[in-house]
N, C-alpha and C positions, 0 to 999 in steps of 0.2 A: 421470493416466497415470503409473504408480510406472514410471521407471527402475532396469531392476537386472539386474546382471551377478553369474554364478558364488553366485545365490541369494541373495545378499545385495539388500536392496529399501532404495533410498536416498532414503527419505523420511523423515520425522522421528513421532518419538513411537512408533518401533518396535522392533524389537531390535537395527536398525542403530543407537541411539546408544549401543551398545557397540562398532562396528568401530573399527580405530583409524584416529589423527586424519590419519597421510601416507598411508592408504588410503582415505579417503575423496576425498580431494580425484583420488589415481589413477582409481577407480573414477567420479568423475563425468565425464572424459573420455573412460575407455571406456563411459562411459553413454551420452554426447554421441555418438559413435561409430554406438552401437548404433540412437538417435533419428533418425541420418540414416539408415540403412542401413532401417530401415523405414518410411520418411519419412514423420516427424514434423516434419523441418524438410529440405521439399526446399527448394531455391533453383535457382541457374543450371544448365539445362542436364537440370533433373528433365522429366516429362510431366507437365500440369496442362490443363485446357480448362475454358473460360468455362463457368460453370454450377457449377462443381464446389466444394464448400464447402471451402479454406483453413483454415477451424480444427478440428482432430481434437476430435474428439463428447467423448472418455474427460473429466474434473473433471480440473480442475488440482489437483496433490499439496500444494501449497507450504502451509505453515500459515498462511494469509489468514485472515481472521475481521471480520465487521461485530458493532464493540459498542455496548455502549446506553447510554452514559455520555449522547451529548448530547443521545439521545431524552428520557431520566430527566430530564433539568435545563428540559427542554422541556412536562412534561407537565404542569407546575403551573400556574394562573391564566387555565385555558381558561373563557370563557363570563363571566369577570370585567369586570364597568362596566372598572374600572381596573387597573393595575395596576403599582407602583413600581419601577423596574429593581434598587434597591437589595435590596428583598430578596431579589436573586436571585442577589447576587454576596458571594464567601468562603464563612465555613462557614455561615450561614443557607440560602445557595443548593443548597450540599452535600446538606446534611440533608433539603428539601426535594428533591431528586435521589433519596436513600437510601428515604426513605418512599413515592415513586412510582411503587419495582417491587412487580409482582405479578405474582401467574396472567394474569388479567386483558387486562393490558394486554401482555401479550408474546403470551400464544396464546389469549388471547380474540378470538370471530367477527370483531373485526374488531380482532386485533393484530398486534404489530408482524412477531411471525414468519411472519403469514396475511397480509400486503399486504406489505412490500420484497422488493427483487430478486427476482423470481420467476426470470428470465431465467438466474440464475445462484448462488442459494443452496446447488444443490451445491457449490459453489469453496469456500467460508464455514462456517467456525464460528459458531455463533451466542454468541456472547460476553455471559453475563450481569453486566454491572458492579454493584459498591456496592450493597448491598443486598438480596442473594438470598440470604444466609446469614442465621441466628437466631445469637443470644448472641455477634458479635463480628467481626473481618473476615478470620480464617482457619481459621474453625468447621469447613467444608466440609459444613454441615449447615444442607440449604436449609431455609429458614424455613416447618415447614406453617400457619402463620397465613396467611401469603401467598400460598404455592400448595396450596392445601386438598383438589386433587384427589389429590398426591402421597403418599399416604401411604405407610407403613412405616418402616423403619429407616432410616437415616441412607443408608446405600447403597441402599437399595430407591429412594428421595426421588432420589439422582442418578440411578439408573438409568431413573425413569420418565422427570425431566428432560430428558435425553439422547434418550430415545425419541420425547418430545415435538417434539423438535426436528427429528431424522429423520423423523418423521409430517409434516411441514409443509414437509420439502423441502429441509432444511440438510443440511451434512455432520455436522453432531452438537452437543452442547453445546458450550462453553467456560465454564470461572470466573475471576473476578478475585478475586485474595485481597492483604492487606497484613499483613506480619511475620511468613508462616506458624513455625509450628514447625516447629524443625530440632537434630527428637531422635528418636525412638521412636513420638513421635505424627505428626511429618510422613512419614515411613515408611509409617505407618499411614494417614497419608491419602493418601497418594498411590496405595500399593497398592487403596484404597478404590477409587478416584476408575480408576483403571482395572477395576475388576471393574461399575464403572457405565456404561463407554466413555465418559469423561470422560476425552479426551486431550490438552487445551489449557489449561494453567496462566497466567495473566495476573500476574505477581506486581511488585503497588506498591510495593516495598521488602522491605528483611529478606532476609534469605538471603545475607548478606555475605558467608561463607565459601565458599558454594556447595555447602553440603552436600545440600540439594536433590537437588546434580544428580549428587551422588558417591552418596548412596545408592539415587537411581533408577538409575543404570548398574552399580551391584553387585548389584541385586537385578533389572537388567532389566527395569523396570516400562515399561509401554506408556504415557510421558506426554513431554510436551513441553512446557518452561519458557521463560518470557520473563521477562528480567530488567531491570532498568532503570536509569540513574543520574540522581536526580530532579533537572529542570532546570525554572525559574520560564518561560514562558511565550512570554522572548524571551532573544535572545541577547546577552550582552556588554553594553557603553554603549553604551545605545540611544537617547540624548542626543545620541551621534556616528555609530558607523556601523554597531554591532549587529553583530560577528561572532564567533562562535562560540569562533575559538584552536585552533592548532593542537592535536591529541593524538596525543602521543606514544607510543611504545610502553613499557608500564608505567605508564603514568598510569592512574587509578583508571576509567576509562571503557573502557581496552584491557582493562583485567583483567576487567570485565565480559566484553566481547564474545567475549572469550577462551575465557572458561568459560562459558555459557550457550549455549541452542538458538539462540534471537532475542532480539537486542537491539535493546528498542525508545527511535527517539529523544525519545521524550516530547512532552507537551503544548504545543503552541502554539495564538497569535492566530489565530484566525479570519483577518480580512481579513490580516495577514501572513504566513500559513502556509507562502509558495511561498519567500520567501528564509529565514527560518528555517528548514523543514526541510531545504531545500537544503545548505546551507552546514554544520549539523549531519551530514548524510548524508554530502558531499567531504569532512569532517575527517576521522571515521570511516573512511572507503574508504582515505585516504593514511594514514591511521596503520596501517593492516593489510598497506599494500602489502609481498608479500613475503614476509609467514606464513601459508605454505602451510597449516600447523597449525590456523590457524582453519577452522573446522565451522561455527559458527555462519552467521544470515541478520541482518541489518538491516530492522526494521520502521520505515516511516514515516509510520504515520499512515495518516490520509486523503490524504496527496498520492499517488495513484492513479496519476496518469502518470509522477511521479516516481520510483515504485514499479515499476511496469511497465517502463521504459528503464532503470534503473540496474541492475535483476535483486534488487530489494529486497522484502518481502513487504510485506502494508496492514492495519493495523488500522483497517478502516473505520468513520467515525464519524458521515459524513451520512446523513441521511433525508428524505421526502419530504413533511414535514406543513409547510403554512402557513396563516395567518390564522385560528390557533384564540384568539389570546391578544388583548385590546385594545391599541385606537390601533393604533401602527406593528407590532403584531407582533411585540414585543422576545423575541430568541432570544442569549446571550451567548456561544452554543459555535456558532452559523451564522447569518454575518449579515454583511452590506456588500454595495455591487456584483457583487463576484462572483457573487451569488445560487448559492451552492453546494447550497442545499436543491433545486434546480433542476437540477443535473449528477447526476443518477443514472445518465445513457447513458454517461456516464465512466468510471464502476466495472465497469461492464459489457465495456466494453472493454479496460479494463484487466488484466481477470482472466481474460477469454479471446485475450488474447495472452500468458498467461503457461500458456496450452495449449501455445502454442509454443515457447516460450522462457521456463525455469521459472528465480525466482532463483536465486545463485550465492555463494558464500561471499565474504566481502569481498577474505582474503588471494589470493582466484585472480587470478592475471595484475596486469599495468598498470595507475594509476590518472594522468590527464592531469586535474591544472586549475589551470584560468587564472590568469594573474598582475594580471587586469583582474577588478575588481569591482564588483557595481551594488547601488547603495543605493535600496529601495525605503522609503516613510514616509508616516505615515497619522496625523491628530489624533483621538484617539479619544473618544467622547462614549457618556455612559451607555449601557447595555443593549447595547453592543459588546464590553464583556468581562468578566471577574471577576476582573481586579487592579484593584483598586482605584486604584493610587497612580498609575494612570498616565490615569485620565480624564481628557480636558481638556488633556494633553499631547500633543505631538507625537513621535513614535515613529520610529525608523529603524529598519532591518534589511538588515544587505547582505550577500551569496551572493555565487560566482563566477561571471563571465559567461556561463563555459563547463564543464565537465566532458564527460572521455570515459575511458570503463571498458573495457579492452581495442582501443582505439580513437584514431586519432588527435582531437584534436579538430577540430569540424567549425568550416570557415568563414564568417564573418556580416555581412553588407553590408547596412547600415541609412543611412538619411540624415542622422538623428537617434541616438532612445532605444535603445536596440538590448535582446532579450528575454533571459530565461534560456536558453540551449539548452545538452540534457545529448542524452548520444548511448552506447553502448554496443555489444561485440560479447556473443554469448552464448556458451559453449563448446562448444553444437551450433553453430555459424555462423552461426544468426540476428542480426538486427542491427535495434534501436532507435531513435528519434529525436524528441527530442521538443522544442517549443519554447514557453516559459510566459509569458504575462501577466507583466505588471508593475502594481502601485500606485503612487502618487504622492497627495497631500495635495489639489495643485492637477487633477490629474487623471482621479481613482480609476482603475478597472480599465480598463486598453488594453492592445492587441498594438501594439506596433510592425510597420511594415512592413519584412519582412527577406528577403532571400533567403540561402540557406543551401547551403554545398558540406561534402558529409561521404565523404572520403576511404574506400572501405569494402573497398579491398584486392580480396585474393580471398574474399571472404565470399561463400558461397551463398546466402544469406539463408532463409528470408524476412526480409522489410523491416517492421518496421512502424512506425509516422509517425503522429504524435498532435500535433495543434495546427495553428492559423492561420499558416501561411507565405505568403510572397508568390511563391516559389517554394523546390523544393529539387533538387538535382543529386546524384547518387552517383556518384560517383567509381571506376571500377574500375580493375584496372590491367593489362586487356586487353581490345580493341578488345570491342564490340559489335556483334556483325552478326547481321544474321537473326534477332532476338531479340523473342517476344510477352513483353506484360506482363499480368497481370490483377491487378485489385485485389478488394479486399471490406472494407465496413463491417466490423469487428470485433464489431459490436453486432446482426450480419446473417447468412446460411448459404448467402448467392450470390455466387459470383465474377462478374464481369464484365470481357469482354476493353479495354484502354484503350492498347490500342498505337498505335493512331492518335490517340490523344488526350499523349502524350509523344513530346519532342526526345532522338534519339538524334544525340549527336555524338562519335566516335572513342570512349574508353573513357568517356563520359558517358551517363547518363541524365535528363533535367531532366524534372519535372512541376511542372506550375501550381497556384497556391495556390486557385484556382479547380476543380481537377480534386478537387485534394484536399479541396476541402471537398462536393464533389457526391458525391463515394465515397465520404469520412468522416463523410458525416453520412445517408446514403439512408436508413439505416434509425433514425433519429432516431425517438425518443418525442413525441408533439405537446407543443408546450409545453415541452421541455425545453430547454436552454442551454449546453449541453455541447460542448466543443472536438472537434472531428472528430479521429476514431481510425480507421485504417483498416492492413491487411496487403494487402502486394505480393511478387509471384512474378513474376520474371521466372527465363526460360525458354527 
């Protein structure tokens, strides 16, 4: 659903990333504006009736994309007696990753573009990583050895690509490139690469200048850059307590954010992904607070809910293949308790509440977080990752307890451990909340039990609420009376009325961890393991 006011269309990879940088951020308010007025984001006091589907039909605009990097590293050693987790990790593992794409396996009868996400591959670029180019990793010249049906010219080859993708159901191609040229030739390929409708650049490095993005906005080419500042896996000493350090404004990571579409935070641990990305994500947001002038989005990965609540976009990287490889299954990019190959109703959720509530540039508005920190740690053993140096060791990684993005932060009453919770308003009024798993060495993956109050003002909402609580309360700051509530799976197209299933007490509303997980999960995938996501209208 492109928001746009006075003609101008404020999504990315179009001719708006030439408007300028204090009009953009005006113009997404009066966008905001414009999204309630034709409610996209009704809350209190709109008309809604049980039955009525909560999420608007139109693809979310945000530049989301599921890539193949950890499919690629997965697809070796199917059908093998054995197989040694070593050579799966550094560059042997790489390389094997590299030589695993093809036609084939992405849009062969039964690839990866013809089986994931059906539910919502309009949202998603289909992101070709490592591998899809001949002669080098910023050729932009898909390899016809690989994909044999694409022929023709170098543009002809993305253009079929792209088409391919749109045939199956995506919003279109994506590439990943590393060092591209940034002279006459990357010019060239980028003007390429739009006349192919190839409008999502993945870029691993290079482009330090940002020249890139200075002669896509002189010549208005229809493309949209991700830039990145390459960070190992985990954060900080991870001996002690794994945190990221503040970033400052002018530090080498703001200049990024600064100049680029999306800046993404980089690779992490699997089984530690929630406080590292976390903790990456609150430095980011507090080093921007302020610079209105920032344009750009924050990508983080696969943390999907994280993504979802903070108003961040996903470069998603699960999928759903297991027990193709001997013994335990060894997968180094998805793997531990969490069973994340197993959360795909996650993603699902995730990117259709960002129907409602689309990300938001970092420097908009307030960033609140906590002065309390949780260290989450894990002993890592072969075929759990591909740093090497850390098998066999025990790992830290600590996040902020809490984060709230335009938002006070929300309140947490645990007996014990108490969980990640991040919470957010959007600049349409929508409002976020979401509450994350922790790891532990002696533990692995649990929720603590928590109950949670999140202050949410005069927010219209909608509400939407992602995770296992024991309860949560919203807080308004005038009375409640007379007021229905409906909820709906996010992963579902029916509301359901649950007003007799929530305590309303003077400016409170309380729902059970129990309600919320019957709503957030009704329309669960069998077999899947995914934390309940669910949107609330009250009314």
């Amino acid at each position: 659903m492109p928001a746009s006011h006075c003609g101008r269309t404020l999504g990315f990879g179009d001719e708006s990333m030439n408007v300028n940088r204090r009009d953009f951020v005006k113009d997404l308010v009066i966008a905001a504006a414009i999204m309630r007025e034709r409610g996209f984001a009704e809350g209190v006091g709109s008309r809604r009736v049980a039955g009525d589907n909560l999420i608007p039909a139109e693809p979310a605009t945000a530049p989301n994309y599921w890539c193949t990097w950890s499919a690629q590293n997965y697809a070796y050693g199917h059908g093998l007696r054995e197989l040694d987790p070593k050579i799966l990790e550094g560059g042997a593992g790489s390389k094997l990753a590299h030589d695993a794409m093809n036609e084939e396996i992405v849009f062969g009868g039964d690839g990866w573009a013809r089986r994931f996400f059906p539910k919502v591959r309009q949202d998603l670029f289909l992101l070709l990583d490592d591998g899809w180019e001949a002669g080098g990793n910023a050729t932009f010249d898909l390899d016809a050895l690989k994909f044999p049906s694409f022929s023709g010219s170098a543009s002809d080859r993305l253009r079929k690509l792209n088409r391919a993708s749109q045939d199956a159901g995506w919003r279109g191609a994506a590439v990943w490139c590393r060092d591209p040229a940034v002279d006459a030739v990357g010019l060239a390929n980028e003007r390429m690469s739009e006349t192919a409708g190839v409008r999502y650049w993945k870029i691993d490095g290079g482009d330090r200048s940002f020249d890139l993005i200075r002669f896509r906005n002189d010549n208005r080419v229809a493309l949209t850059l991700e830039h990145v500042n390459g960070e190992g896996p985990l954060n900080g000493d991870w001996k002690k307590d794994g945190r990221f350090g503040s970033q400052p404004w002018g530090s080498r990571r703001m200049e990024i954010l600064r100049h680029t579409d999306v800046y993404r935070t980089y690779d992490v641990s699997s089984i530690l992904s929630i406080p590292t990305t976390l903790d990456r994500a609150a430095e980011m947001l507090r080093g921007a607070e302020g610079h209105s002038e920032i344009r750009g989005l924050l990508n983080v990965e696969d943390e999907v809910y994280i993504a979802a609540t903070l108003g961040c976009t996903m470069g998603v990287m699960r999928y759903p293949l297991t027990g193709l490889r001997p013994g335990n299954d060894v997968d180094l990019f998805a793997n531990g308790p969490r069973q994340p190959k197993k959360r795909m109703d996650e993603v699902v959720r995730a990117l259709r509440w960002q129907h409602i509530a689309p990300p938001f540039p970092p420097g908009f508005g307030a960033v609140h977080v906590d002065s309390e920190s949780l260290t989450d740690s894990w002993k890592f053993e072969p075929g759990q990752t591909w740093q090497e140096d850390i098998i066999g060791a025990t790992v830290r990684q600590g996040a902020p307890a809490r984060v709230g993005r335009n938002i006070e932060l929300p309140k947490v009453k645990s007996n014990g451990d108490k969980p990640f919770v991040i919470a957010a308003r959007f600049p349409n009024g929508a409002v976020a909340i979401t509450v994350q798993e922790r790891t532990r060495v002696d533990r692995a993956w649990y929720m603590p039990v928590c109950d949670v109050t999140l202050p949410v003002s005069d927010a219209p909402g909608p509400f939407g609420v992602f995770g296992n609580f024991n309860s949560l309360t919203l807080a308004f700051d005038k009375p409640l009376r007379d007021r229905h509530v409906l909820a709906q799976d996010l992963a579902g197209d029916v509301s359901i009325d649950i007003s007799k299933l929530v305590h309303f007490e003077g400016n409170s509303l309380r729902i059970s961890g129990e309600v919320i997980r019957k709503v957030g999960l009704q329309n669960a995938t069998p077999g899947d393991v995914s934390a309940p996501g669910l949107v609330l209208h009250v009314g």
